[in-house]
N, C-alpha and C positions, 0 to 999 in steps of 0.2 A: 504494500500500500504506500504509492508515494504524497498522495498525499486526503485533506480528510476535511472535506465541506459539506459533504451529503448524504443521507443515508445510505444511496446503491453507492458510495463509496466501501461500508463497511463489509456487502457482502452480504448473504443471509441471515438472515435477522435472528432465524432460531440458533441457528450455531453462535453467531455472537451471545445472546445471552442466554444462552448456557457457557458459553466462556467463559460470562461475565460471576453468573452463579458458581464455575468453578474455584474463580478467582478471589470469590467474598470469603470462600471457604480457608484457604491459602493467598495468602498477599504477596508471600514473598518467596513463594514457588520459581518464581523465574528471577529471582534476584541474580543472576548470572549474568544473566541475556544481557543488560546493560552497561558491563562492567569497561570502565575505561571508554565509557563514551557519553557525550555531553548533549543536554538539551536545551537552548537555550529560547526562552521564552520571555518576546517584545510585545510588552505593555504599552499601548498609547492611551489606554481606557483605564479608569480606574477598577480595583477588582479585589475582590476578598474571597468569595468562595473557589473561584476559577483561580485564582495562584496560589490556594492554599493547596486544592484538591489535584491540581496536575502537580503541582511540584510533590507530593506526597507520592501519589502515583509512580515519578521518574526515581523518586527513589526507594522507593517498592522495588523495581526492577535494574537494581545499583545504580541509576546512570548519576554521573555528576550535572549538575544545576545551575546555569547563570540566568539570572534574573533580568533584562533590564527593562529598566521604565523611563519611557520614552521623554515622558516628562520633565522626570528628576534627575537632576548630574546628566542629561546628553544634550545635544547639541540637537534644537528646533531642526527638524527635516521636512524638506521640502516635496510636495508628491506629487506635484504637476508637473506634465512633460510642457516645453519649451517657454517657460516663464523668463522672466528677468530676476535674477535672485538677487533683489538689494531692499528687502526687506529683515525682518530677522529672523530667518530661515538660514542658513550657516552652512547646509550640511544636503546635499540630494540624495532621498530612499534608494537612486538607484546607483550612487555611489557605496552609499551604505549597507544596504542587503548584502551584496558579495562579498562587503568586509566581515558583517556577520557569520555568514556563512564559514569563513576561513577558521571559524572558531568554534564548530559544532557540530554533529551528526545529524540532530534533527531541528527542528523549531517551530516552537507553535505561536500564534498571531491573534494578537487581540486587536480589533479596531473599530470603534461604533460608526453610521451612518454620520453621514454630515447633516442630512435628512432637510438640502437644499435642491440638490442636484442627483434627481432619480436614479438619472441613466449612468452616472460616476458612481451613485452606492449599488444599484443592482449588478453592476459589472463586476463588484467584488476587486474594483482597480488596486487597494494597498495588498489586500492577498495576495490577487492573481500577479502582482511585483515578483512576491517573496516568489511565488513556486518559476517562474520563469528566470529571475537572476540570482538566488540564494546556491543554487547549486543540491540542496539540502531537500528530503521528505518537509512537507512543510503541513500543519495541521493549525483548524481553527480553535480557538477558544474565545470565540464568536467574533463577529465579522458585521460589516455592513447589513448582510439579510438573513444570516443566519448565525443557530448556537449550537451544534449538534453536537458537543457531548452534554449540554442540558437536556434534550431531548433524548438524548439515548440513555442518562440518568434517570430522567421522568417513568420513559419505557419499563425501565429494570422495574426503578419503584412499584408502579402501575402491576406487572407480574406477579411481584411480591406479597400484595395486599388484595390483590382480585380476588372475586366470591362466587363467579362463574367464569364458564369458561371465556364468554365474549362480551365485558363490559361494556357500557355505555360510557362514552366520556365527554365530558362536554369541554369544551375550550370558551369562555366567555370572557370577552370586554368589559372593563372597570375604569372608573374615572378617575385620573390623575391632575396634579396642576403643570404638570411640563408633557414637552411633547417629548413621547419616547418612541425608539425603532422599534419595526417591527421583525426583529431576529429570531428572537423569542418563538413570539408566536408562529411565525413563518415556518422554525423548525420543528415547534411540536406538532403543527397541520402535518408536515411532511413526513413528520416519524409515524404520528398513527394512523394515515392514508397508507402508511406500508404494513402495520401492524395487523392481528386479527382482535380487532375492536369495532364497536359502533359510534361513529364520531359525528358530534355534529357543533358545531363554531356556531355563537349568536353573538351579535355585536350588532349596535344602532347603523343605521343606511349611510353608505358612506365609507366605512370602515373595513370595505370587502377586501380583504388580503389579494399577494398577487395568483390566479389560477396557479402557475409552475407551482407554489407549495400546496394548494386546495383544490385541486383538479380530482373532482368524483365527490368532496364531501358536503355532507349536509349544512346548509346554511340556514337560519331560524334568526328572523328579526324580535322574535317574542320570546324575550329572556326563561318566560316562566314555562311554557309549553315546550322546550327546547330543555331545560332543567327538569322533566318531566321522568321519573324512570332512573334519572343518573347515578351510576356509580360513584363515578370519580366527577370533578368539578375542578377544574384547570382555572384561576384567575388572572389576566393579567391586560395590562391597557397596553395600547398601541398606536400612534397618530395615524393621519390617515394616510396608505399606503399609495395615493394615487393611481389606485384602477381607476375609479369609476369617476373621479375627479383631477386629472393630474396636475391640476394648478394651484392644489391643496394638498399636495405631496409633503409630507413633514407635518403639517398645519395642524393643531385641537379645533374637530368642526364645531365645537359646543362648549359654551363656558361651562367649568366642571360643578358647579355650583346647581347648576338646572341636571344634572347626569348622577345624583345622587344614588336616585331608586335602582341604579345597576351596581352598586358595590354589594359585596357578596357578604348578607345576614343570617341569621339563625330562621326567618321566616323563609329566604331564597334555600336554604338547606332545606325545608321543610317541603318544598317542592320535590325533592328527588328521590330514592330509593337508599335513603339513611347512605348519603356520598360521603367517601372520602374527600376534604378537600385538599388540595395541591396548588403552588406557587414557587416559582424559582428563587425568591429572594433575592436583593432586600424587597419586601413590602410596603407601603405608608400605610398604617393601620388608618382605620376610619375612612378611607378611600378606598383603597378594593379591597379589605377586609374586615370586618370588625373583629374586637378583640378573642369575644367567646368564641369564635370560627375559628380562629387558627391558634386558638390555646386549648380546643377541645377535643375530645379522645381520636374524633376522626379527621383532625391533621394530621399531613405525611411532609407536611416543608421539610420538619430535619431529616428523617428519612430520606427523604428526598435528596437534600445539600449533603449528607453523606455517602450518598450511591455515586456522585460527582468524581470522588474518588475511585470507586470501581471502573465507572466509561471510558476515564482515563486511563486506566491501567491497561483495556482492551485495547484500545487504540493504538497507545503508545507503544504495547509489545507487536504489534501487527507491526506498528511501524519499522522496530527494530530488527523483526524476523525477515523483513524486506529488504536492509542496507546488504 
């Protein structure tokens, strides 16, 4: 696997998680595979569960660990091709990729939308940098449109905690006060359009994700008819993705203030089939969640942010089995 944005990147899904359930069993089974080889993991985004959980993971599997954040101690880098660089920008991604490079086996890539310019974040431009001039396997630890070892976390989770065999799961839209990407959500459409689960996304008009991660799933503008039945209950906001608007690409179509009745309550639980609820974290309580919800027996958030660990570890040994 050289490198890992997408679910049919990882291959069959049953075999991965049962890898993955191998691997919870034994952590440090392959502690070998990585020895005397380095990973190094560029930070543009801020991150707590994703550098705790991969760098855990690389050393699960020996590798040694360079961190860097792009922010802190480096030098502002520039990522547009044929600018004039006399701003304070110091340093061009595509000078600097291949230096990284020089200094690592693999590397994984954190970098949020700009969530100005669609057709630069759906192109996956800072990624698709690294895997063209790094030289290096190169893996997300999310990206402009996507977060697939969240979602392949989510996945494991979801396995874990299922009470039949083909869950319902719902993914719904919750109201924030800033505009967020949509990676998140994008990757868990994608993962469980390939899962065997019943999926269905509800989110207000407007907010229709892009087909390439939703193509085939049910879409439900009525939060509560769509909660109807649910097992699991995914919460997370998303601005608006520009399908069906794209001059409101990045934009909140609605002051969050009037978007209340969509954060996820003990009454919106009561609509479902006693769900588990699920989020990737961090949260704003009182916006897409209230307290009792995600302090009550049927949260899987930590659950959840500790499987982060395990996707990683699949991944990254794929990765290594591949140099």
């Amino acid at each position: 696997m050289k490198s890992f944005l997408n679910v049919e990147d990882l291959g069959p899904l049953a075999q991965a998680l049962e890898e993955a359930r191998q691997l919870k069993q034994d952590r440090f089974r392959f502690d070998q595979l990585g020895r005397n080889k380095t990973l190094l993991m560029v930070f543009f985004n801020n991150s707590l569960r994703t550098r705790l959980s991969t760098q855990k993971a690389a050393m699960n599997l020996g590798m040694n660990v360079i961190v860097l954040d792009v922010n802190a101690g480096a030098w502002k880098l520039e990522t547009e091709r044929g600018v004039i660089m006399d701003g304070d920008k110091s340093e061009h991604l595509l000078e600097a990729i291949p230096v990284m490079g020089s200094y690592c086996d693999l590397i994984g890539i954190r970098s949020f939308a700009g969530l100005t310019d669609r057709d630069y974040d759906y192109a996956e431009t800072v990624f698709q940098q690294f895997v063209r001039y790094s030289g290096r396997p190169v893996f997300a630890m999310e990206t402009a449109t996507v977060h697939p070892l969240q979602a392949f976390a989510d996945l494991i989770t979801i396995e874990e905690h299922k009470e039949n065999q083909r869950p319902k799961v719902v993914l719904t839209w919750a109201p924030h006060p800033r505009s967020l990407p949509q990676a998140v959500p994008n990757s868990f459409a994608q993962w469980m359009m390939a899962a065997d689960v019943d999926f269905v996304i509800t989110h207000p008009e407007g907010y229709e994700l892009d087909p390439a991660f939703t193509r085939g799933a049910r879409i439900e503008y009525d939060q509560r008819k769509a909660f109807e039945g649910a097992d699991f209950v995914y919460a997370k906001n998303w601005s608006c993705p520009g399908v069906t608007r794209p001059d409101d690409y990045g934009k909140i179509l609605h002051d969050y203030h009037t978007m209340m009745h969509w954060t996820v309550d003990a009454e919106h639980m009561s609509w479902t089939r006693d769900a588990h609820f699920m989020h990737c974290l961090p949260v704003r309580r009182g916006m897409i969640v209230t307290d009792d919800v995600i302090e009550g027996p049927r949260s899987l958030v930590i659950p959840e942010a500790a499987n982060r660990e395990i996707s990683a570890t699949v991944v990254i040994k794929r990765m290594l089995e591949s140099l």
